[in-house]
TORKOL-4160 file (C-alpha; in steps of 0.2 Angstrom, whole numbers, padded with zeros to 4 digits, m for minus):
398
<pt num="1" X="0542" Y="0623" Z="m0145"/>
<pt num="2" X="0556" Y="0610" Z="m0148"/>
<pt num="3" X="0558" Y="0598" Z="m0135"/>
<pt num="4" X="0570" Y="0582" Z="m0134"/>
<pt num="5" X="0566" Y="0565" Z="m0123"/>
<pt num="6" X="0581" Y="0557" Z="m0121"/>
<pt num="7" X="0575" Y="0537" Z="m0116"/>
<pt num="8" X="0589" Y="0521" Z="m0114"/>
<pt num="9" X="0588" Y="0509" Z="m0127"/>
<pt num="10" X="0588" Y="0490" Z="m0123"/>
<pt num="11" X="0598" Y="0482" Z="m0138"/>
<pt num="12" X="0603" Y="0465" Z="m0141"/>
<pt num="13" X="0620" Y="0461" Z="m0145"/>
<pt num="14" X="0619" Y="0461" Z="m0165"/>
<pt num="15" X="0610" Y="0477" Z="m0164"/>
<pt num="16" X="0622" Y="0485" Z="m0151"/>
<pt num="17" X="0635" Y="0481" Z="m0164"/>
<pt num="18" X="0625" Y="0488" Z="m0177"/>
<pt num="19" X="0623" Y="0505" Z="m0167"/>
<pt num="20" X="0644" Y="0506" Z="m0165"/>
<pt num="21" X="0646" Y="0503" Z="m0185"/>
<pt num="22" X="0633" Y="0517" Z="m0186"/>
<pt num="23" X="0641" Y="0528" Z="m0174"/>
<pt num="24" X="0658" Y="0525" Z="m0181"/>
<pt num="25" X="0654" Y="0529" Z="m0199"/>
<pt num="26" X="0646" Y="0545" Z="m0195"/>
<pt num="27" X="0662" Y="0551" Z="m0184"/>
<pt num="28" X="0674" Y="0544" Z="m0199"/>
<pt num="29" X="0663" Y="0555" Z="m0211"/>
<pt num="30" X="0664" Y="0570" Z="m0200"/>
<pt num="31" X="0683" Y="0567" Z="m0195"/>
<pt num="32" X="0684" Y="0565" Z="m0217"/>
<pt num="33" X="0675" Y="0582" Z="m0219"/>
<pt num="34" X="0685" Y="0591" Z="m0206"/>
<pt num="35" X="0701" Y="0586" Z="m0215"/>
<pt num="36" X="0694" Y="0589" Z="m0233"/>
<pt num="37" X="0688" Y="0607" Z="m0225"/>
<pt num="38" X="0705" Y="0613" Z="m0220"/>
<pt num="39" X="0713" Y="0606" Z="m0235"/>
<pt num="40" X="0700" Y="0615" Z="m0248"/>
<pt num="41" X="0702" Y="0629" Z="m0239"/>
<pt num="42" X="0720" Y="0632" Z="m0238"/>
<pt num="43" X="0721" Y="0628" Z="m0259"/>
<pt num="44" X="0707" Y="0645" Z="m0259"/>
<pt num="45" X="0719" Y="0656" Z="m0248"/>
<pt num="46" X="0733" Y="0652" Z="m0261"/>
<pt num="47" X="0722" Y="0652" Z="m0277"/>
<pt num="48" X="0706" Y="0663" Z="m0276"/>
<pt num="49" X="0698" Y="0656" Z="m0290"/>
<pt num="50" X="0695" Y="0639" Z="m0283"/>
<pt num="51" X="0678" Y="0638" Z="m0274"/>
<pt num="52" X="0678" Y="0641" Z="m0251"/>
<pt num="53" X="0670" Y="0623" Z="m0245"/>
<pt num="54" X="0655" Y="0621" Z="m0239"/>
<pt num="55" X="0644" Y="0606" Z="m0231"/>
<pt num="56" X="0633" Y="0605" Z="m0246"/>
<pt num="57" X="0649" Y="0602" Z="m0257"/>
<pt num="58" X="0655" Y="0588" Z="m0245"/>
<pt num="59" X="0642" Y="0579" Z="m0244"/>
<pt num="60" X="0641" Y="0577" Z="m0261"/>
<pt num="61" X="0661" Y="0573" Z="m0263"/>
<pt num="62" X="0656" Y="0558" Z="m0249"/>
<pt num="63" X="0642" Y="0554" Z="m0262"/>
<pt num="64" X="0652" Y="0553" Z="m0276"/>
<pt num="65" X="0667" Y="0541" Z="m0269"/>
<pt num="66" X="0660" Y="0531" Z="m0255"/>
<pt num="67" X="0656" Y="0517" Z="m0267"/>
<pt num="68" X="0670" Y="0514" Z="m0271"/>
<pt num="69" X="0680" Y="0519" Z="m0256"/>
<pt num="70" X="0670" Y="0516" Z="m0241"/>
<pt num="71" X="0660" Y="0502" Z="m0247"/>
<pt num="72" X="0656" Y="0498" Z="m0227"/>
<pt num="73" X="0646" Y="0515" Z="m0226"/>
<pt num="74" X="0633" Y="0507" Z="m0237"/>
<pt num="75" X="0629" Y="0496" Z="m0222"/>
<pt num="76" X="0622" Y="0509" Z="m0211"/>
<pt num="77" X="0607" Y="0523" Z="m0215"/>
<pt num="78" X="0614" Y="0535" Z="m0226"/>
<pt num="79" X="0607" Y="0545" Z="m0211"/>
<pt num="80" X="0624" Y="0544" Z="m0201"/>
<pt num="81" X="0637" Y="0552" Z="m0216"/>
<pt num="82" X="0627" Y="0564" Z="m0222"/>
<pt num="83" X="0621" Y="0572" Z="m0202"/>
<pt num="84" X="0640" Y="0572" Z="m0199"/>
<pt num="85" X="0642" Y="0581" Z="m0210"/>
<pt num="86" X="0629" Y="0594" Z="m0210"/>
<pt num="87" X="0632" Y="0597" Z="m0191"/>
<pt num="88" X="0650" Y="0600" Z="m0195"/>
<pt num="89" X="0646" Y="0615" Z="m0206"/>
<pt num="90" X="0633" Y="0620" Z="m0191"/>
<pt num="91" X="0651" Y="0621" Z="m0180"/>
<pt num="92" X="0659" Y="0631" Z="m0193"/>
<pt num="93" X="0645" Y="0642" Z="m0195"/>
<pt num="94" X="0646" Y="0646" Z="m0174"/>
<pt num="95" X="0666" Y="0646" Z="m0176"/>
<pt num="96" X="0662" Y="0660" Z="m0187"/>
<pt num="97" X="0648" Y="0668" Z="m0178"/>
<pt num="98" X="0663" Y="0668" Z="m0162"/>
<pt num="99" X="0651" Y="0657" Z="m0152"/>
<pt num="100" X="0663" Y="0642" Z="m0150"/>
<pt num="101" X="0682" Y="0638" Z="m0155"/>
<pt num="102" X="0685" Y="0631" Z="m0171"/>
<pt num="103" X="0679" Y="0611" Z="m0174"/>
<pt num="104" X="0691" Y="0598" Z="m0169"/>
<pt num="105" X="0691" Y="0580" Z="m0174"/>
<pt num="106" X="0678" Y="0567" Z="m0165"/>
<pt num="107" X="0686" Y="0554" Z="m0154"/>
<pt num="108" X="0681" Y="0535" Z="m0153"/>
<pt num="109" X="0674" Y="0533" Z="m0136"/>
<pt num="110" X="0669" Y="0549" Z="m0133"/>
<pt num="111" X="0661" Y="0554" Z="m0147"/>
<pt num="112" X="0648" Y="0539" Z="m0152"/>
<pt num="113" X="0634" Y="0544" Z="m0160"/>
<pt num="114" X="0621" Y="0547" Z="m0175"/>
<pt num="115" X="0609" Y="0558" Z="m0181"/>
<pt num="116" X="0593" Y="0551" Z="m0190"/>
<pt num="117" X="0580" Y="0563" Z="m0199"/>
<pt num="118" X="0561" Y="0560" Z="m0196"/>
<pt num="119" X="0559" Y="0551" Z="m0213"/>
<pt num="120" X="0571" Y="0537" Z="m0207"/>
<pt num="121" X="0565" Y="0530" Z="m0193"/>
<pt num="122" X="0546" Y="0526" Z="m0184"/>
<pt num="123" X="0543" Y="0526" Z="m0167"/>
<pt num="124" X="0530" Y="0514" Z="m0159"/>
<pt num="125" X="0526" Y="0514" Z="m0141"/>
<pt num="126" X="0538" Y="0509" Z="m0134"/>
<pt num="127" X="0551" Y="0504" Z="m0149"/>
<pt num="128" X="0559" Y="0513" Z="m0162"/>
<pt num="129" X="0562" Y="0507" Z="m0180"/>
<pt num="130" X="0581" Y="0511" Z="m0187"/>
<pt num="131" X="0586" Y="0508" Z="m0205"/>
<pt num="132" X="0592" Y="0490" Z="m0209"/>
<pt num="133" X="0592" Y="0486" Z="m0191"/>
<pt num="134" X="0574" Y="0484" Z="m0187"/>
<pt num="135" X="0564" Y="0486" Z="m0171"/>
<pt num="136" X="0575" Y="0491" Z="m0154"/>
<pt num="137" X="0567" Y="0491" Z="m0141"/>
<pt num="138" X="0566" Y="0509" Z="m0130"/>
<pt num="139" X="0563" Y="0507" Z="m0109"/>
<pt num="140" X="0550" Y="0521" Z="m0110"/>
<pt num="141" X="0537" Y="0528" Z="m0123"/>
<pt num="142" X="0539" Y="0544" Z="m0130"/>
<pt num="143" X="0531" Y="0556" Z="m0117"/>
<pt num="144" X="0526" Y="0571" Z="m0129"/>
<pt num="145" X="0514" Y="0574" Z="m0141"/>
<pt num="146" X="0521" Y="0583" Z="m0159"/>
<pt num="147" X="0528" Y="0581" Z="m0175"/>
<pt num="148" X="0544" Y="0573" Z="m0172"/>
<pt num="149" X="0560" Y="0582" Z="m0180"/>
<pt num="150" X="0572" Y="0571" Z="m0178"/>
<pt num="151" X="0583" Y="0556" Z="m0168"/>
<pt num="152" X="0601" Y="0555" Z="m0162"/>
<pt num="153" X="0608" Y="0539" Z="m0155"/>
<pt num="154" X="0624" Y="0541" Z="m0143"/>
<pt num="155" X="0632" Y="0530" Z="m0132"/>
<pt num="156" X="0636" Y="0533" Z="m0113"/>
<pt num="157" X="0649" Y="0520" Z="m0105"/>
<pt num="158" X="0640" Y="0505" Z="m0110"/>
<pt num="159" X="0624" Y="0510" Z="m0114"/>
<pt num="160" X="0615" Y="0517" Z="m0127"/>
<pt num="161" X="0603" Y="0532" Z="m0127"/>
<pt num="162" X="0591" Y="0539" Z="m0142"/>
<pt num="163" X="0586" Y="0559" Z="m0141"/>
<pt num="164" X="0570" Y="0562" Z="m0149"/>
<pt num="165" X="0566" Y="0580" Z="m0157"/>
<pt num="166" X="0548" Y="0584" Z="m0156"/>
<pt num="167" X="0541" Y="0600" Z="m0161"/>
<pt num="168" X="0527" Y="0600" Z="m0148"/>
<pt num="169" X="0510" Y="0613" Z="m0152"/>
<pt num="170" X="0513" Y="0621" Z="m0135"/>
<pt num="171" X="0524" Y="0621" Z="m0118"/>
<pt num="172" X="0506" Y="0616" Z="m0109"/>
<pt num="173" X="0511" Y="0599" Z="m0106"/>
<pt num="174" X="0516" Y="0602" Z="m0087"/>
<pt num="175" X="0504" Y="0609" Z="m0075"/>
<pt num="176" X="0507" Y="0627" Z="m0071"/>
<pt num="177" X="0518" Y="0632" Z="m0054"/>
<pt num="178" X="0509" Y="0633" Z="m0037"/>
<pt num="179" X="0511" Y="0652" Z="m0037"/>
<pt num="180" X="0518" Y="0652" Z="m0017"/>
<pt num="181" X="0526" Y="0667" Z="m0021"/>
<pt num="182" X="0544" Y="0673" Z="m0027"/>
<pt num="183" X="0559" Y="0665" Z="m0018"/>
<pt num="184" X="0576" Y="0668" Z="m0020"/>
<pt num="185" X="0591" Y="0655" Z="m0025"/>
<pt num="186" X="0607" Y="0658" Z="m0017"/>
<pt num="187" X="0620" Y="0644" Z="m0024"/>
<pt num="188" X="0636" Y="0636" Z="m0015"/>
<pt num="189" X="0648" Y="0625" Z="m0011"/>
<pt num="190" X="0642" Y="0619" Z="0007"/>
<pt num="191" X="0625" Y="0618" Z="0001"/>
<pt num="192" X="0620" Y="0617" Z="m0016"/>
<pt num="193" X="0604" Y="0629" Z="m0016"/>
<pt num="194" X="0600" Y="0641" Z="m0002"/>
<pt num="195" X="0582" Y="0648" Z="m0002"/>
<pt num="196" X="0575" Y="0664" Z="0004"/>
<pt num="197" X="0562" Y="0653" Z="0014"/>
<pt num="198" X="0579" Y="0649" Z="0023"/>
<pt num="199" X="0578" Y="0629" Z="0017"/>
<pt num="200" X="0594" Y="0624" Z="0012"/>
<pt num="201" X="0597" Y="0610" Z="0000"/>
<pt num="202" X="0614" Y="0601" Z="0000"/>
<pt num="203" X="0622" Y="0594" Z="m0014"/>
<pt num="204" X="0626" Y="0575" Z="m0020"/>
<pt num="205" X="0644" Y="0578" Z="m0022"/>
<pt num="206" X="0645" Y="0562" Z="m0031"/>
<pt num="207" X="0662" Y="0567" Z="m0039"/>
<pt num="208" X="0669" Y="0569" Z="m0018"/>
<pt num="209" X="0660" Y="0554" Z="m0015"/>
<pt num="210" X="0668" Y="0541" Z="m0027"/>
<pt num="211" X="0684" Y="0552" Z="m0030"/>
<pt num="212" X="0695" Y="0535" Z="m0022"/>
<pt num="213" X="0685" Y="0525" Z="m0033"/>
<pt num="214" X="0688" Y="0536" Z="m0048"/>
<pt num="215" X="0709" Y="0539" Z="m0041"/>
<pt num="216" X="0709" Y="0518" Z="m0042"/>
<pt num="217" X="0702" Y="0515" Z="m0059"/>
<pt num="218" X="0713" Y="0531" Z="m0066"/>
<pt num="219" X="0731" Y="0522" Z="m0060"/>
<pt num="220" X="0722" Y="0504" Z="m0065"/>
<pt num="221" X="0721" Y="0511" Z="m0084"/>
<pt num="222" X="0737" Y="0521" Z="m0084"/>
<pt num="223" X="0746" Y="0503" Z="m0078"/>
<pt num="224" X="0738" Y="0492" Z="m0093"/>
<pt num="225" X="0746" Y="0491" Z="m0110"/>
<pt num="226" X="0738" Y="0500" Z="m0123"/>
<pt num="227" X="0728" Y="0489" Z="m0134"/>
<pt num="228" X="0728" Y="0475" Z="m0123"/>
<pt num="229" X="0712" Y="0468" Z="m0119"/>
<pt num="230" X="0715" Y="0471" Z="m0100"/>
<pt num="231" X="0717" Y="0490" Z="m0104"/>
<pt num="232" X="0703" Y="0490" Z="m0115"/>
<pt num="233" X="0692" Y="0480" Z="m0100"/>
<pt num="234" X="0699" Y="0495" Z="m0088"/>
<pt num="235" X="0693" Y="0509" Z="m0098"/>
<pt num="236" X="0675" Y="0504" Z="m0099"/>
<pt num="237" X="0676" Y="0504" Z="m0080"/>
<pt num="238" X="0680" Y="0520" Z="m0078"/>
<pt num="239" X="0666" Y="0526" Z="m0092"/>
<pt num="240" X="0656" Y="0517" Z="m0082"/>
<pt num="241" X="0659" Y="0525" Z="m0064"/>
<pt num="242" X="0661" Y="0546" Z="m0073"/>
<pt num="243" X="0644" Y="0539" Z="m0083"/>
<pt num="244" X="0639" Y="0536" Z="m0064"/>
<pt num="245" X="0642" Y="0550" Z="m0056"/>
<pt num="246" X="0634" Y="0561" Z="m0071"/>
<pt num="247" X="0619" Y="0552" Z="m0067"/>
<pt num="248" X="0620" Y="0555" Z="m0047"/>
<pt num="249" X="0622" Y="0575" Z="m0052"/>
<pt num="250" X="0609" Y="0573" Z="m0066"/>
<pt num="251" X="0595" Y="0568" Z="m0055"/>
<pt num="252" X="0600" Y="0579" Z="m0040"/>
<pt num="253" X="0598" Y="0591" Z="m0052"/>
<pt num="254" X="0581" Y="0588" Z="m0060"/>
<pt num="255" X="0575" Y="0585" Z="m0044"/>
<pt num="256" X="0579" Y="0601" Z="m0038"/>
<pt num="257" X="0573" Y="0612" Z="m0052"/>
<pt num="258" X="0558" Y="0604" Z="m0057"/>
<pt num="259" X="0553" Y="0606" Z="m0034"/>
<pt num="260" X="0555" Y="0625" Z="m0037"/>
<pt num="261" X="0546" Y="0627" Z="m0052"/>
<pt num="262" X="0532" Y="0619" Z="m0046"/>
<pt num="263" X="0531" Y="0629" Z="m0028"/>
<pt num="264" X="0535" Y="0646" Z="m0037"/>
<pt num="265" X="0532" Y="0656" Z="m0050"/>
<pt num="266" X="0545" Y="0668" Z="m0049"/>
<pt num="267" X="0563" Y="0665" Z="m0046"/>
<pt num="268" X="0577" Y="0675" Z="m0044"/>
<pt num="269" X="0595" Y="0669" Z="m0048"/>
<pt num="270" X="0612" Y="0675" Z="m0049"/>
<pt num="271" X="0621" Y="0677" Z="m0066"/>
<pt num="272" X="0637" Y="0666" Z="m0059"/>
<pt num="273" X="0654" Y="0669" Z="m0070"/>
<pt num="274" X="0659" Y="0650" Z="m0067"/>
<pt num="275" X="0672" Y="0649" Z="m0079"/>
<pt num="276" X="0683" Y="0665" Z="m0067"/>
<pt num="277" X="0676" Y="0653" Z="m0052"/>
<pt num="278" X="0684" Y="0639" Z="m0060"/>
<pt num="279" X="0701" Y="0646" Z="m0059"/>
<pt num="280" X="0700" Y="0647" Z="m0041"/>
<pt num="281" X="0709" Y="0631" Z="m0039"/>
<pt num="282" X="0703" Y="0625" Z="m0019"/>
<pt num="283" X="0686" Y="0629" Z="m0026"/>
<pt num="284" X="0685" Y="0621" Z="m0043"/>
<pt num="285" X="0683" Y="0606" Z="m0041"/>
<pt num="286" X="0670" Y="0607" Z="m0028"/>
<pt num="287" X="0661" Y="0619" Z="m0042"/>
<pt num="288" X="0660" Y="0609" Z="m0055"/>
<pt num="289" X="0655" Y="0594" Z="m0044"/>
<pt num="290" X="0636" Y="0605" Z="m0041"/>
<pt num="291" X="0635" Y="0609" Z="m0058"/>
<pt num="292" X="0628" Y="0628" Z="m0058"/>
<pt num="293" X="0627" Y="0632" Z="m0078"/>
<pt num="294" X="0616" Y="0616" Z="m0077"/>
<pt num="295" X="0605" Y="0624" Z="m0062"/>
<pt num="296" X="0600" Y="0641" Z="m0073"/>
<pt num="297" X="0599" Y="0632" Z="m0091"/>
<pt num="298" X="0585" Y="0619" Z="m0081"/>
<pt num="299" X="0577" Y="0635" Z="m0071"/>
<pt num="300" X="0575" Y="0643" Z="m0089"/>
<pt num="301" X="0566" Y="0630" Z="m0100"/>
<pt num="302" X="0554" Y="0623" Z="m0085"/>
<pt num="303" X="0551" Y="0641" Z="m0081"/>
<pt num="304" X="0544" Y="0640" Z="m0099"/>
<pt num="305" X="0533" Y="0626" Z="m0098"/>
<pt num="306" X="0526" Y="0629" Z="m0083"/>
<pt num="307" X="0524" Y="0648" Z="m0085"/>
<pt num="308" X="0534" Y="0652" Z="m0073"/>
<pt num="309" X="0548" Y="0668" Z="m0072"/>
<pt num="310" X="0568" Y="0667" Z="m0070"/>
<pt num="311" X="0573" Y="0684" Z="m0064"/>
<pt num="312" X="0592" Y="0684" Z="m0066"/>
<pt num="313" X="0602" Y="0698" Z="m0056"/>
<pt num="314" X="0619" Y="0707" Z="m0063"/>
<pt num="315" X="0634" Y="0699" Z="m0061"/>
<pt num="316" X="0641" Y="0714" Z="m0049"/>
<pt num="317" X="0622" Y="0715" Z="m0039"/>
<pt num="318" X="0630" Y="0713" Z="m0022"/>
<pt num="319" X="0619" Y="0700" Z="m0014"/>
<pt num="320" X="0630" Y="0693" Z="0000"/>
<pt num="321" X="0635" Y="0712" Z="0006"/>
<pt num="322" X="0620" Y="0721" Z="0005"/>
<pt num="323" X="0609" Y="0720" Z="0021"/>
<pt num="324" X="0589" Y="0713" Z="0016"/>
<pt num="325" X="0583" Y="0722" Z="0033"/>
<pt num="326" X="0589" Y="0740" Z="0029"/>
<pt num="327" X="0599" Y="0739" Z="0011"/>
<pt num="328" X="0616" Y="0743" Z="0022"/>
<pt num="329" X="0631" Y="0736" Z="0009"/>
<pt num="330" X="0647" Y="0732" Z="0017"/>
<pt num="331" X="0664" Y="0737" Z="0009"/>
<pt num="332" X="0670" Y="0722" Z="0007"/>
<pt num="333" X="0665" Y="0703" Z="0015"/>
<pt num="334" X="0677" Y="0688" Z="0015"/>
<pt num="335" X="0670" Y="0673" Z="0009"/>
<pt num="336" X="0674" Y="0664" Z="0024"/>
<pt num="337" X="0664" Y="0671" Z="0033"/>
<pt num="338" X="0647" Y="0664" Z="0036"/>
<pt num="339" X="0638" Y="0676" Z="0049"/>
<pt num="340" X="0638" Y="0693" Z="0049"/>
<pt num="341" X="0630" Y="0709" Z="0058"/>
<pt num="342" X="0624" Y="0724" Z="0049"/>
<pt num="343" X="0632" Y="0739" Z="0058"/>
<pt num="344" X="0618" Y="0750" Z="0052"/>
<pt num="345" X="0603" Y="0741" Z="0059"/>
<pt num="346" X="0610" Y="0727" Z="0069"/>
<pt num="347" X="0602" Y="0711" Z="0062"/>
<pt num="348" X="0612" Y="0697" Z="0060"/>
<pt num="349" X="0613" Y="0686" Z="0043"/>
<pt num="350" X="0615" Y="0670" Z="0040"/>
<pt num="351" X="0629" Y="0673" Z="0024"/>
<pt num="352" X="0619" Y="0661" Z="0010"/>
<pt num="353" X="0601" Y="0665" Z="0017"/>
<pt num="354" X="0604" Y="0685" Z="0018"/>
<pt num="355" X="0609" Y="0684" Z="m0001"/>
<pt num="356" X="0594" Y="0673" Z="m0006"/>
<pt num="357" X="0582" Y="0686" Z="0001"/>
<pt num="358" X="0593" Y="0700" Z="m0008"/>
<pt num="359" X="0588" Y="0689" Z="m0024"/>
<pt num="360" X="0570" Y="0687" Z="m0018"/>
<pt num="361" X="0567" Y="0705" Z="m0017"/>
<pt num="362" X="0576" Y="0709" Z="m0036"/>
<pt num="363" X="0564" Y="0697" Z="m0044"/>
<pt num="364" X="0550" Y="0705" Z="m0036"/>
<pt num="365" X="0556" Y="0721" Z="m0039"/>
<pt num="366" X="0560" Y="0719" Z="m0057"/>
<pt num="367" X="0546" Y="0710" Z="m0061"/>
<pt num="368" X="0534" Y="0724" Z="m0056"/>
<pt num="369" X="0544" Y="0737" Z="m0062"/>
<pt num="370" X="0543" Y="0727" Z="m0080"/>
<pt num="371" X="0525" Y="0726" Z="m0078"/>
<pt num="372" X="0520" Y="0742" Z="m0069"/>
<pt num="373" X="0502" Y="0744" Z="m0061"/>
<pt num="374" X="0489" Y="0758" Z="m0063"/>
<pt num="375" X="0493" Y="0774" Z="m0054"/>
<pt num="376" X="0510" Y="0772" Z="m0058"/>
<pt num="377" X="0518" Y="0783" Z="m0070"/>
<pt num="378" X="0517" Y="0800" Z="m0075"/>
<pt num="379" X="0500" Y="0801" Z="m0077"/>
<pt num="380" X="0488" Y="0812" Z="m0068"/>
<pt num="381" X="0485" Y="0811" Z="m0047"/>
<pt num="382" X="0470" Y="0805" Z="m0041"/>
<pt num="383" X="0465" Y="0806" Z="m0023"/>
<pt num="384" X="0465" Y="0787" Z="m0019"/>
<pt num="385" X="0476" Y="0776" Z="m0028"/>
<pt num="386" X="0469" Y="0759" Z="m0035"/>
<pt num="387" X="0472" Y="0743" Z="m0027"/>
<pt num="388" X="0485" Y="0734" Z="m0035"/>
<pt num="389" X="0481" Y="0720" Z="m0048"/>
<pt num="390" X="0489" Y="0705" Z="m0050"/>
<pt num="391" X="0504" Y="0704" Z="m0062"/>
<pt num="392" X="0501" Y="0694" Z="m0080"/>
<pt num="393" X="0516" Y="0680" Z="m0077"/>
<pt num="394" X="0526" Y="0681" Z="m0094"/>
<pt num="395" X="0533" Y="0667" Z="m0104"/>
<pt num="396" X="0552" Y="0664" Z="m0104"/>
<pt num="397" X="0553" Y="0656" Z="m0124"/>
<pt num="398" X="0572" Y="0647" Z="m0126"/>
């Protein structure tokens, strides 16, 4: 199972340069490739018989020239060119798959990092060795246990971060969930998670929070003189405060997810379409402030190492309408409203909760219906039916 551990690195001031330099040469090399791409394959759509491009075939153009015309990227491990250039031909392969749009050109400031391969760098407690730099010193140790892959080192605002591949033996390095049951996660704006135990956990909204911060800095930038120093000054306080409040959301996040998989070994979630949320537009900034995509993707790979179960329902499975007392389903239910009484039975739901119990109740259902239980089935009657036994938790592999 490949895992990454992303830890801060402490640098000093020669070194932090030598990481920009780094990070720079691998986005010229990739911004170089991109350009040599759509030119080499425009001369193939006008004349066949030249070859299509490739990454292979770049990287060895780079090879071949950068002596002489990019001395500089001799500087740096030849790591940082040739990663560049072999992710860009992973981009094209996706673009062509119709996972993602095609590649665009990688932006200083924005796009500062490198990619190291395991034979270029050593990692020692709680430092990592980089190729004609030395010794930097990391603020952790690596915390798992494998053969490591690979290393990319990115910069966020004004720090820089390394992200270690290890391709651990097992998931087993957690301790299993609690097994307290299934519960069912309902998310929202008003409060970020919404359990079937009727807890409800608000979100940090730290975007709301330091919006008139964030408003001050933007008109600040937008008045400074581009490439002035003052503008330049400007800009790394603002990377600085979004780099905040990535962090604020980040943590909330972690916090959140890791508490669930720990209590419960089964959870059931809603497959959220948050990009036709996001075109709401009183809503979408209050949506992307909680970060739901981030909620299932962190739900999925704990679930893996602690041996838990996501159970995610259809994006049409009426959780809000549909009464948990009786199974009652409204025609239709504004979503302003917050309470409401089932005319069937007569119980009255809390909105958020009634839907969490909804989820709840699909996990369960599903998960026995995937694993079944003895004296279920065709099979032939008998006059007692066994007890039930207790469900094998399956493992969740992403």
């Amino acid at each position: 199972m490949l895992i990454a551990h992303r830890i801060a690195l402490d640098p000093n001031n020669v070194q932090a340069t030598y990481l920009a330099r780094a990070a720079g040469t691998a986005r010229f090399a990739y911004n170089w490739a991109l350009a040599e791409w759509k030119r080499q394959y425009e001369a193939w759509k006008a004349n066949s018989s030249l070859p299509k491009p490739s990454q292979q075939a770049l990287r060895r153009q780079l090879n071949a020239v950068k002596r002489e015309q990019f001395p500089w990227m001799l500087e740096v491990t030849k790591n940082a060119p040739q990663m560049a250039i072999m992710q860009l031909g992973k981009a094209f392969q996706n673009f062509f798959a119709g996972r993602t749009r095609y590649p665009t050109f990688r932006k200083k400031g924005v796009h500062d990092r490198f990619t190291m391969t395991n034979d270029q760098f050593d990692v020692d407690g709680s430092r990592i060795r980089i190729p004609h730099l030395g010794w930097v010193r990391m603020r952790e140790a690596l915390r798992f246990v494998g053969r490591i892959m690979s290393a990319t080192v990115s910069r966020v605002a004004d720090k820089w971060f390394v992200s270690i591949t290890v391709d651990a033996p097992d998931s087993s390095h957690l301790p299993q969930a609690e097994n307290q049951g299934a519960v069912g996660v309902d998310l929202g704006v008003s409060a970020l998670a919404t359990l079937s135990t009727g807890e409800k956990v608000p979100g940090p909204r730290a975007h709301k929070a330091l919006l008139d911060r964030l408003r001050k800095l933007t008109r600040s930038l937008s008045r400074k003189v581009k490439g002035s120093a003052n503008r330049r000054k400007a800009k790394a306080k603002l990377a600085k405060l979004h780099a905040r409040i990535a962090a604020i959301r980040s943590d909330a996040m972690h916090k959140l997810t890791t508490g669930l998989m720990r209590r419960f070994h089964t959870i059931g979630i809603e497959d959220l379409n948050v990009r036709g949320m996001m075109a709401n537009r009183h809503l979408a900034r209050s949506i992307a402030d909680m970060g739901f995509f981030e909620f299932r993707r962190q739900l999925e790979y704990k679930a893996a190492m602690r041996g838990g179960v996501v159970k995610v329902a259809d994006r049409f499975f009426a959780s809000s309408k549909t009464c948990s007392a009786c199974g009652h389903k409204l025609e239709t239910l504004a979503l302003s409203v917050r309470e409401w009484v089932c005319p069937a039975c007569g119980a009255v739901h809390d909105r958020d909760v009634n839907a969490a119990i909804n989820l709840k109740n699909m996990a369960v259902s599903s998960t026995v219906a995937a694993c079944g239980e003895e004296g279920a089935g065709p099979t032939r009657k008998r006059r007692v039916k066994p007890s039930s036994m207790k469900q094998e938790v399956s493992f969740i592999h992403v």
